[in-house]
MMTF fields as JSON, N, C-alpha, C and O atoms, coordinates in Angstrom:
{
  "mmtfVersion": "1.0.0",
  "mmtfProducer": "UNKNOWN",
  "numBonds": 367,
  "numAtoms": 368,
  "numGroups": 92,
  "numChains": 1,
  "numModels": 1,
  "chainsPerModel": [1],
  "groupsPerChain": [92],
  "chainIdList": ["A"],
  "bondAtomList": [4, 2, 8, 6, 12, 10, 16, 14, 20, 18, 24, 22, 28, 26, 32, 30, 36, 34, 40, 38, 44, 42, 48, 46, 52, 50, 56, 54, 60, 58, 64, 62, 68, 66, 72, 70, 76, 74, 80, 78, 84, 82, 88, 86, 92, 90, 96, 94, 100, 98, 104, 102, 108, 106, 112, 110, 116, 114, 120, 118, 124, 122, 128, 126, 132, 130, 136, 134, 140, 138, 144, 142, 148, 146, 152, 150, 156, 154, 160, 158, 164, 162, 168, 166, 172, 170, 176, 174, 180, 178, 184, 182, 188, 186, 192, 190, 196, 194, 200, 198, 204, 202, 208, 206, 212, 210, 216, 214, 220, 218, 224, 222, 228, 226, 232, 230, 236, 234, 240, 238, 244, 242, 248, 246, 252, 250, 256, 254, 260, 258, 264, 262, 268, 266, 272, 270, 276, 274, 280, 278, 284, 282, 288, 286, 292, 290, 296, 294, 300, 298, 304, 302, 308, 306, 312, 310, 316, 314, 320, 318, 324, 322, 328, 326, 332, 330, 336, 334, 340, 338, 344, 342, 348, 346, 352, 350, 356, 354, 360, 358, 364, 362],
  "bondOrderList": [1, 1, 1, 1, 1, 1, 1, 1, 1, 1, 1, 1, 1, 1, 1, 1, 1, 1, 1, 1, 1, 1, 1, 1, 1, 1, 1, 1, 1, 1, 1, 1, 1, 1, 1, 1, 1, 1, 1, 1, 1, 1, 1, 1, 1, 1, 1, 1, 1, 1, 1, 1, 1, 1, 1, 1, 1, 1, 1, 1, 1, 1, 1, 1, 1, 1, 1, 1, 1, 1, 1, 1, 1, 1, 1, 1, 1, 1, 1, 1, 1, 1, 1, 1, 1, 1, 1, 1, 1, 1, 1],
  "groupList": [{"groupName": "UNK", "atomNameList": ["N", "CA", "C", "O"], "elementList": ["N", "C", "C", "O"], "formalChargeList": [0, 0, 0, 0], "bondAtomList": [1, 0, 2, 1, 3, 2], "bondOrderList": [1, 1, 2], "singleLetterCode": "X", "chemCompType": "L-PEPTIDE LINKING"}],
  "groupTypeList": [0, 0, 0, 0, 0, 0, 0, 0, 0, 0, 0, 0, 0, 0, 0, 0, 0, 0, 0, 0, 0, 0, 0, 0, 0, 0, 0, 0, 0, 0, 0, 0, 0, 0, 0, 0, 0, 0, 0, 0, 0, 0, 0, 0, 0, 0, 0, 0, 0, 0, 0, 0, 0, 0, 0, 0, 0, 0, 0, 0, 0, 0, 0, 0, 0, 0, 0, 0, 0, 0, 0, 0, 0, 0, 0, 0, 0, 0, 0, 0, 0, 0, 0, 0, 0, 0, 0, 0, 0, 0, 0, 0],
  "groupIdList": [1, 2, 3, 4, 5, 6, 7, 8, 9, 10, 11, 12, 13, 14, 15, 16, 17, 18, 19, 20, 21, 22, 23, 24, 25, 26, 27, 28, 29, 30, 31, 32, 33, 34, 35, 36, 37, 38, 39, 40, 41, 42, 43, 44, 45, 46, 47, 48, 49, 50, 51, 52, 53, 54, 55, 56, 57, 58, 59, 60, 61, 62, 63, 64, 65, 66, 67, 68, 69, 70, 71, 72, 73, 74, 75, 76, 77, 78, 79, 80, 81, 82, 83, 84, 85, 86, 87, 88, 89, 90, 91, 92],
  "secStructList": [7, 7, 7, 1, 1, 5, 7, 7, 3, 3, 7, 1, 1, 7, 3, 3, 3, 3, 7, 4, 4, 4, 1, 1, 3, 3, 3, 3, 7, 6, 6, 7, 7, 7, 7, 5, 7, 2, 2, 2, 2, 2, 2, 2, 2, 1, 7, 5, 1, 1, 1, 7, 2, 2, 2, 2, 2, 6, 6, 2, 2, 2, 2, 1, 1, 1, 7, 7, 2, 2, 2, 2, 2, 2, 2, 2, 2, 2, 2, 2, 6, 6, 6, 7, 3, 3, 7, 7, 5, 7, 7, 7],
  "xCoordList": [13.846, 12.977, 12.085, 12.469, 10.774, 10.161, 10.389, 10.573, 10.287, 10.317, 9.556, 8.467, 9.367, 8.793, 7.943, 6.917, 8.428, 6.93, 6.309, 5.795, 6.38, 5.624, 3.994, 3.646, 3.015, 1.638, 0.596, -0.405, 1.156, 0.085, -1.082, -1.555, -2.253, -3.258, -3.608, -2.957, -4.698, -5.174, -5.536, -5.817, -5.429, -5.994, -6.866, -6.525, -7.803, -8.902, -9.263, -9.079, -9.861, -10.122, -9.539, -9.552, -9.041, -8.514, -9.09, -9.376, -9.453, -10.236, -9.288, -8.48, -9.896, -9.348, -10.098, -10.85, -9.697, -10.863, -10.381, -9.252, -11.285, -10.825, -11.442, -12.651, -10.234, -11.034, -11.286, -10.403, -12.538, -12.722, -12.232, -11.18, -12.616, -12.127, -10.26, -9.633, -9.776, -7.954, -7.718, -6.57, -8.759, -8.287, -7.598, -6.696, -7.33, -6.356, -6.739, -7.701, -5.975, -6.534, -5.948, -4.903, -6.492, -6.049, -6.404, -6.979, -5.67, -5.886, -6.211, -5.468, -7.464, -7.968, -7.411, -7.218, -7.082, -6.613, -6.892, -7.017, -6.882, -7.105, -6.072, -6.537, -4.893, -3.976, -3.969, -3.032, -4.61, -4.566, -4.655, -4.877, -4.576, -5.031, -3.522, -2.626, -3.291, -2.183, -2.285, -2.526, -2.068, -2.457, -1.517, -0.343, -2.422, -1.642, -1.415, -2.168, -0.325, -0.38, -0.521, -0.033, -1.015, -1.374, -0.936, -1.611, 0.365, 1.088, 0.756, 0.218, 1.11, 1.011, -0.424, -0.793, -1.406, -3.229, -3.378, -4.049, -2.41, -2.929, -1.79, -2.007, -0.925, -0.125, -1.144, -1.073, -1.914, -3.107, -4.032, -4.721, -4.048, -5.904, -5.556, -6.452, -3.925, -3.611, -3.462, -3.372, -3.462, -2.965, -4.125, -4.755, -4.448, -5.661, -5.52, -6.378, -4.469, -4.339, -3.7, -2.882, -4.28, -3.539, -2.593, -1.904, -1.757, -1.017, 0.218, 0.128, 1.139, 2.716, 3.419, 3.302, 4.133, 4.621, 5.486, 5.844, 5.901, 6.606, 5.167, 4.731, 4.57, 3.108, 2.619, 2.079, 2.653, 2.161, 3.25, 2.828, 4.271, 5.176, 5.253, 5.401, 5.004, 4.418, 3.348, 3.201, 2.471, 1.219, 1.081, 0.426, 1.681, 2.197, 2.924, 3.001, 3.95, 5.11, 4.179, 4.796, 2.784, 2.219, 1.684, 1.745, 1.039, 0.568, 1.26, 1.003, 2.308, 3.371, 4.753, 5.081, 5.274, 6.563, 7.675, 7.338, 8.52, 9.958, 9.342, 10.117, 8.292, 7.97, 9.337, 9.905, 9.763, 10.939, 10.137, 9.504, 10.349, 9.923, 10.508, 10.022, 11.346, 12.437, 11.367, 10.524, 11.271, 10.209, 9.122, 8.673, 8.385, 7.199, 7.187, 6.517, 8.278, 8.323, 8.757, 8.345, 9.775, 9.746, 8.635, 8.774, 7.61, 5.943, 5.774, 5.932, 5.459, 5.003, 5.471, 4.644, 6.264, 7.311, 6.913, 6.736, 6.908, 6.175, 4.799, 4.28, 4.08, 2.802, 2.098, 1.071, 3.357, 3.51, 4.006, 3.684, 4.574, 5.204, 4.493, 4.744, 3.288, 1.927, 1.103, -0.034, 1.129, -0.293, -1.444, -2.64, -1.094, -1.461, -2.409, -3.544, -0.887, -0.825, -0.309, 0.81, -0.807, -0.176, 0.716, 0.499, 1.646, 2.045, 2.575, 3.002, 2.341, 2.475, 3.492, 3.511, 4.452, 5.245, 4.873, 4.664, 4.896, 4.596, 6.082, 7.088, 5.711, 7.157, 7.297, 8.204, 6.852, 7.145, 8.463, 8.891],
  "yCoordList": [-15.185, -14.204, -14.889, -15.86, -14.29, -14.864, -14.38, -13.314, -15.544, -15.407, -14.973, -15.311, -14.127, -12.797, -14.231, -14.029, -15.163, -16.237, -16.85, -17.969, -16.186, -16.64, -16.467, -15.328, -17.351, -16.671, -16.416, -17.065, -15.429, -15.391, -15.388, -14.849, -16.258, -15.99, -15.671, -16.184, -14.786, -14.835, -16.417, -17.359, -16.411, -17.467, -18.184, -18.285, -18.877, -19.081, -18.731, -19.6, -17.142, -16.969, -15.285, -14.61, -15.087, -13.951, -13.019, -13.078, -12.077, -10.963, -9.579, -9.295, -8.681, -7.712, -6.108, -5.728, -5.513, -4.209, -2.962, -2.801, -2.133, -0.465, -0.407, -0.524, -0.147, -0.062, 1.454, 2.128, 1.847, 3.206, 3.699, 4.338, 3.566, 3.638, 3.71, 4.459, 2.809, 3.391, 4.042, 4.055, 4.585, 4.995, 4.353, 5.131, 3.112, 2.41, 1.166, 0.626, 0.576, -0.804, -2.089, -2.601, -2.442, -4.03, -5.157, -5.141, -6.368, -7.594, -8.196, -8.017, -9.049, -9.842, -10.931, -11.143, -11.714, -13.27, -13.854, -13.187, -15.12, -15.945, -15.596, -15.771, -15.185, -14.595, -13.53, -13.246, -12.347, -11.528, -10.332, -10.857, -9.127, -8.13, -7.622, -7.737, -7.101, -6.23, -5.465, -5.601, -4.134, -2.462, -2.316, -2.472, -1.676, -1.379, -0.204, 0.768, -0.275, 1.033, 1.039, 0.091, 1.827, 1.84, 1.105, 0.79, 0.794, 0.519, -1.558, -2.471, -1.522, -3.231, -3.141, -4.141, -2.642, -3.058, -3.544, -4.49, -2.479, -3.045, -4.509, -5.087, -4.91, -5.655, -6.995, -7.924, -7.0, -8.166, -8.153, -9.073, -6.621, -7.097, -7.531, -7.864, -7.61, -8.213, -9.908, -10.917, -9.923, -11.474, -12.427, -12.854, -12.751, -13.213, -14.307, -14.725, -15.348, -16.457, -16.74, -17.593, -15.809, -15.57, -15.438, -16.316, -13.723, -12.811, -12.765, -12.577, -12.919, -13.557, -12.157, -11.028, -12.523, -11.371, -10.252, -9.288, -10.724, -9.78, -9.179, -8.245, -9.635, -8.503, -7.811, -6.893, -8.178, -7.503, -5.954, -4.836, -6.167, -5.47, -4.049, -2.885, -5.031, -4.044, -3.071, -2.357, -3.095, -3.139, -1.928, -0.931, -2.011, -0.597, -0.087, 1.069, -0.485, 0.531, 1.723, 2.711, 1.407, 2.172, 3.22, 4.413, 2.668, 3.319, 4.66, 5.826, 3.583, 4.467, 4.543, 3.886, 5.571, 5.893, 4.911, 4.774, 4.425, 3.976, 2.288, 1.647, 1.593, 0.139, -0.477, -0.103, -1.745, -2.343, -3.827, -4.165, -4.501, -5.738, -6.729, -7.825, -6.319, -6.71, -6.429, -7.321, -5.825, -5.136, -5.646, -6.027, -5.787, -6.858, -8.229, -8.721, -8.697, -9.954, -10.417, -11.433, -9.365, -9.282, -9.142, -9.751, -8.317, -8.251, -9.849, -10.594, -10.181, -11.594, -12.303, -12.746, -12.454, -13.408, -13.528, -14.373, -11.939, -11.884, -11.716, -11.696, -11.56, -12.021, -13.574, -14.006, -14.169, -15.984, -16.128, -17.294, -15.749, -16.123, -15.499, -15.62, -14.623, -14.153, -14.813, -14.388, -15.8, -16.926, -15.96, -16.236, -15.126, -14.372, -14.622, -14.465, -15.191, -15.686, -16.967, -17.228, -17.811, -19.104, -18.144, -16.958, -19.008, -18.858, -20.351, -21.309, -20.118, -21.259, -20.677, -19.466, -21.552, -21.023, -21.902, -23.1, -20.976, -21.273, -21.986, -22.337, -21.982, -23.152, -21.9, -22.084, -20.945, -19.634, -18.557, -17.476],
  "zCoordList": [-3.046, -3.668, -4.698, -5.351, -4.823, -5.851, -7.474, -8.06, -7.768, -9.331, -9.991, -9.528, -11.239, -11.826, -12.858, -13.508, -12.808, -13.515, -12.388, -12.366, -11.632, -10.318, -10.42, -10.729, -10.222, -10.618, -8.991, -8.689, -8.282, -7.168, -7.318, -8.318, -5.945, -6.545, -4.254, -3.343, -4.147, -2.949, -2.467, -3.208, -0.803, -0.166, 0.019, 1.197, -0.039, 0.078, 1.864, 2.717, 2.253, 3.721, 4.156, 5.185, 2.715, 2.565, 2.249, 1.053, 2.762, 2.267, 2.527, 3.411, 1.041, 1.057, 0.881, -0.017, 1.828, 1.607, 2.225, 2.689, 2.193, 2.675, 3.874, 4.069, 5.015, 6.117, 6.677, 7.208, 6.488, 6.6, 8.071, 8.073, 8.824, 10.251, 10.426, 11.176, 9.592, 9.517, 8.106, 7.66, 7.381, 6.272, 5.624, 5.313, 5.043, 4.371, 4.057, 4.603, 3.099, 2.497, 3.133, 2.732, 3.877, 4.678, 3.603, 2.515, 4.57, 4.221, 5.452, 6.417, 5.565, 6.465, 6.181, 4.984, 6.936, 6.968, 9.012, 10.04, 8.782, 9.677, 10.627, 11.754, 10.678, 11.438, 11.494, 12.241, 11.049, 11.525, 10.416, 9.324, 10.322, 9.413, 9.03, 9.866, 7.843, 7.248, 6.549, 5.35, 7.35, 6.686, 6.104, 6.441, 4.218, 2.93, 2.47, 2.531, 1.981, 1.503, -0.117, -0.732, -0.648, -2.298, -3.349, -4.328, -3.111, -3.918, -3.41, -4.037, -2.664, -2.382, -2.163, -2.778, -1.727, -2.446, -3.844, -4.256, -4.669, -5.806, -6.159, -7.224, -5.49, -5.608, -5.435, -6.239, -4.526, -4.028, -4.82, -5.26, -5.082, -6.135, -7.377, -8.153, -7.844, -9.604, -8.861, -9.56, -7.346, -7.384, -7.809, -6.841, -8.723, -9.619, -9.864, -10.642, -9.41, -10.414, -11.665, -12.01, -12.25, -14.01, -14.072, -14.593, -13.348, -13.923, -12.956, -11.743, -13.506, -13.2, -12.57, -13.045, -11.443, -10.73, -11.119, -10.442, -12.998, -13.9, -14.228, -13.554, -15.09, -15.157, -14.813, -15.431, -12.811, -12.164, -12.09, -12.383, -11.764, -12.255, -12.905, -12.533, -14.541, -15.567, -15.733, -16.725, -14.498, -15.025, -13.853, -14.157, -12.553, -11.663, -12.093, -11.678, -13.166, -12.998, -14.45, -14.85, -15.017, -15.635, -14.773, -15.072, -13.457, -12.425, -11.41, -11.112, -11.135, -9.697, -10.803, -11.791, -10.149, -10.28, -9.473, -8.297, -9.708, -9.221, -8.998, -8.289, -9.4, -9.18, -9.842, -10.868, -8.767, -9.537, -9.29, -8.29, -10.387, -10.097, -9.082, -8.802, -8.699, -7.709, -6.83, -6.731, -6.444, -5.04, -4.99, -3.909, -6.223, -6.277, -5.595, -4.687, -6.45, -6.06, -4.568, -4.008, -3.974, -2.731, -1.467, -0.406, -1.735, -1.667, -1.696, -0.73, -2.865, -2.958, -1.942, -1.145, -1.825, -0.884, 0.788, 1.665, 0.547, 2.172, 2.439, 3.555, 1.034, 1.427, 1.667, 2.191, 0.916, 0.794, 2.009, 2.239, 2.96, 4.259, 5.542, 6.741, 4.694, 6.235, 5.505, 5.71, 4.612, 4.466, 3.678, 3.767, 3.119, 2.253, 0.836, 0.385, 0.459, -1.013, -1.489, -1.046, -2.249, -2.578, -4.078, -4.329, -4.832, -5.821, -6.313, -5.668, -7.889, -9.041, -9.805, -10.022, -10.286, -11.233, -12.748, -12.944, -13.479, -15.178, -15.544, -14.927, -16.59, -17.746, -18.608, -19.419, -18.709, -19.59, -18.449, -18.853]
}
């Protein structure tokens, strides 16, 4: 599982957007597309580089009801294993 000082950042080839035609927020990648649901869209659009997968965390569980960072980071993990997302871990 990933670690909550984990710092995702998108792929370079990765694109992310609303695809009107399925109503819902995908991720384009070189392998292939992955339809989102609300909660993990905004999981991709905090993956910025900066902001550490506890932040990200913090920062839905202002948003949605029942976010566990556990679940985040689980997200991460499998967005790191569909070539998604790279992640850096901090010394903090």
């Amino acid at each position: 599982m990933s670690s909550l000082q984990a710092v995702p950042r998108i792929r370079r080839g990765v694109k992310c957007t609303f695809d009107q035609i399925r109503g819902s927020h995908v991720v384009l990648f070189p392998e292939g597309v992955l339809v989102l649901n609300e909660t993990a869209a905004s999981v991709v659009n905090l993956c910025d580089g900066k902001t550490t997968v506890g932040d990200i965390a913090l920062r839905l569980a202002e948003e949605f009801d029942g976010v566990e960072p556990a679940d985040v980071a689980e997200l991460v993990e499998r967005l790191v294993a569909r070539r998604v997302v790279d992640i850096d871990v901090t010394d903090g």
